[in-house]
C-alpha positions in Angstrom: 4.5 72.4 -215.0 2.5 71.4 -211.9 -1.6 73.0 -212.4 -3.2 74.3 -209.8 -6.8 72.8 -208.9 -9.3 75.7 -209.2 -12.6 74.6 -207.7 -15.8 75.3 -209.1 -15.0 73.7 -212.2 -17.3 72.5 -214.4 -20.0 75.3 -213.6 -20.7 75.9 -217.2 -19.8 78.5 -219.6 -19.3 81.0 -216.8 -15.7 80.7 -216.8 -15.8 83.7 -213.7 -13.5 81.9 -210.9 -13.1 83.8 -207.8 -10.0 84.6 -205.6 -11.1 82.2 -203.3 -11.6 79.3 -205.5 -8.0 79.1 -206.7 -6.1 76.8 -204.3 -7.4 74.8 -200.9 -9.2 77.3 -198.5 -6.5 78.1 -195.5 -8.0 79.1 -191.9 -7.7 82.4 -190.6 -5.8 81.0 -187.6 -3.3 79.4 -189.9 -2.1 83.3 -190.7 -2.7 85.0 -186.9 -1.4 81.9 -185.3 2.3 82.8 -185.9 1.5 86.3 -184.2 -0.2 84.4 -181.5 2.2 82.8 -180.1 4.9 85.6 -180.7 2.4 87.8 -178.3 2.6 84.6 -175.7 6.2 84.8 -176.0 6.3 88.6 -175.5 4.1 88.0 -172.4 6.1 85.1 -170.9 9.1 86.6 -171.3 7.2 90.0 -170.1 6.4 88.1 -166.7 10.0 86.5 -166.3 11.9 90.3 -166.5 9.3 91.6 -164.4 9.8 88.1 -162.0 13.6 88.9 -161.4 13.2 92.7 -161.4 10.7 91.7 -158.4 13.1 89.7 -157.1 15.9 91.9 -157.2 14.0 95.0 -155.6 12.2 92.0 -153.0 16.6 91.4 -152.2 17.1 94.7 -151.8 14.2 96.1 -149.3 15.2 92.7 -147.4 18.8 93.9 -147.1 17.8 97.7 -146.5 15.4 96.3 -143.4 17.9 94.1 -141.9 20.5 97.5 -142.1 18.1 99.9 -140.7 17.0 97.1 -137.9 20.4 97.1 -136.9 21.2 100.9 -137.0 18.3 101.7 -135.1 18.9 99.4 -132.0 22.4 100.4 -132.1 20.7 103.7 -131.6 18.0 102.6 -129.1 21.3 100.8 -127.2 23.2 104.4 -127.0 20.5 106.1 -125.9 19.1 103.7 -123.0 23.0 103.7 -122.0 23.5 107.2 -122.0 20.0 108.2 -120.2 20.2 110.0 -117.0 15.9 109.8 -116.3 15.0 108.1 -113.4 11.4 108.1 -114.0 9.3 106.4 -116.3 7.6 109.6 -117.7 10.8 111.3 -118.6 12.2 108.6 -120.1 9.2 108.3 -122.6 9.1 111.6 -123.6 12.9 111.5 -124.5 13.0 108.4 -126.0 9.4 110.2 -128.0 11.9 113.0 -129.2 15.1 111.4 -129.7 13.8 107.9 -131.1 11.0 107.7 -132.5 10.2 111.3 -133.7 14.0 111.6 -135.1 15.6 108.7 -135.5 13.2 106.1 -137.0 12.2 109.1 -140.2 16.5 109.8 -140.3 17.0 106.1 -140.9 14.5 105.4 -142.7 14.7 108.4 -145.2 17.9 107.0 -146.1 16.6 103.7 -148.0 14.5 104.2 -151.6 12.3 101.5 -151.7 9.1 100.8 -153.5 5.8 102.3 -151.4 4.9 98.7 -149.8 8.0 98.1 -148.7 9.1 101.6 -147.5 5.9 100.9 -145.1 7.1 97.3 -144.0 10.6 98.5 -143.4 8.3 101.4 -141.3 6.5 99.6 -139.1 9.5 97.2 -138.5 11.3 100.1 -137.3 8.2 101.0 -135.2 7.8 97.3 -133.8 12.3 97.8 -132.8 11.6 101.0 -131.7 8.9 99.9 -129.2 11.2 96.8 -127.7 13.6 99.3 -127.0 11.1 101.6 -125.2 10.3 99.0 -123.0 13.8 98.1 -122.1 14.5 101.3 -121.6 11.6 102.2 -119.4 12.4 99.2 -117.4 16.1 100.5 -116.9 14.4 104.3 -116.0 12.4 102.2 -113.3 15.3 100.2 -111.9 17.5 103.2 -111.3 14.4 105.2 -109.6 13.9 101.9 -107.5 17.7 102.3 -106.7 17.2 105.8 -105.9 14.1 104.8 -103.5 16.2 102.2 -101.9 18.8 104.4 -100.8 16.8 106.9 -99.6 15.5 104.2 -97.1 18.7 103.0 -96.8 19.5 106.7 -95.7 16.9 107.3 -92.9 17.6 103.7 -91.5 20.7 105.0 -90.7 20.0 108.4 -89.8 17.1 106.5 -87.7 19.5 103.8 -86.0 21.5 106.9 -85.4 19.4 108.1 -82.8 18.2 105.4 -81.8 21.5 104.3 -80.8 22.6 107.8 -78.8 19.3 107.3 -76.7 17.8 105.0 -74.0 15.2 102.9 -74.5 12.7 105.2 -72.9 13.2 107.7 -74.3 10.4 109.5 -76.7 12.7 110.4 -79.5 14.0 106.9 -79.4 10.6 104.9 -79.5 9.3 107.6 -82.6 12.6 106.2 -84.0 11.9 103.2 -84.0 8.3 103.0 -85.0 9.3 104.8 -87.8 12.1 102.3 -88.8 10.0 99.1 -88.7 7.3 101.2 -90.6 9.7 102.5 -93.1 11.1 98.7 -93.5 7.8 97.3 -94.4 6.8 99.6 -96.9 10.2 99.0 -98.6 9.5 95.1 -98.1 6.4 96.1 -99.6 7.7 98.2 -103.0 11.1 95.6 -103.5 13.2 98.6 -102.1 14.4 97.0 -99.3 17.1 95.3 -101.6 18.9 98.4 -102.0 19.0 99.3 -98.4 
């Protein structure tokens, strides 16, 4: 039968040996280590789940963006299309209502995402949303620049109208006139003159 070593032999007639004198003295890291690294474990495989969950939701707000960006200016496109404003300051205060009051919280009510990127799929929708205002202020302009243009285009030809049933001489006829070479070079000056 194997004997264990006791320290503090040969101490005299004492004979007291202590718990800790019975066998080589162990480290309290050789007992916690074991736990140690079962906590590292816990916490590396901790940051892994929380790693793919991050990824997963990260996927999904990208996919939810990209679907909203495309509703929306499906929207926007409908809306510029079917617009009857010919004015600039119509147009934005539809577009206000319609757009960006309605449309932008409808769509993006419809995705659950995490706060930060409920706010980035937000402004992205803001940044589509103001594109599309542009666009469709510059389509409100070229339609009231259509509408100028044929208005001149009108009294050129109400104006070469009575011009034509007059002699030279005559008052009406030289009013007439000065008020057709004035009216083409203000729509020279505008870009209206395209349209008459």
């Amino acid at each position: 039968m194997p004997q264990i070593p006791l320290y503090n032999k040969g101490l005299g007639a004492t004979g007291v040996t202590t718990g800790a004198s019975l066998g080589p003295r162990a480290s309290t890291g050789a007992f916690t280590g074991v736990g140690q690294e079962l906590a590292k474990f816990g916490e590396v495989a901790g940051n892994i789940m929380r790693d793919f969950y991050d990824a997963d939701k990260k996927a999904e707000a990208k996919s939810a963006i990209a679907q909203a960006e495309n509703e929306l200016t499906k929207e926007i496109d409908t809306h510029i299309k079917n617009d009857k404003t010919t004015n600039i300051e119509d147009f934005d205060k539809q577009y206000k209502k319609i757009i960006v009051d309605k449309k932008i919280k409808d769509i993006s009510s419809k995705y659950k995402l995490r706060p930060i990127e409920q706010r980035a799929l937000i402004a992205r929708l803001g940044d589509i949303s103001a594109g599309g205002q542009l666009k469709g202020r510059n389509e409100a302009y070229g339609k009231q620049e259509v509408i100028r243009g044929t208005s001149v285009n009108d009294k050129l030809v109400r104006l070469r109208s009575i011009m034509a049933s007059l002699p030279k001489t005559h008052p009406e006829y030289i009013k007439a006139n000065v008020d057709a070479v004035k009216e083409i070079n203000e729509s020279q000056k505008d870009g209206t003159i395209k349209y008459s």
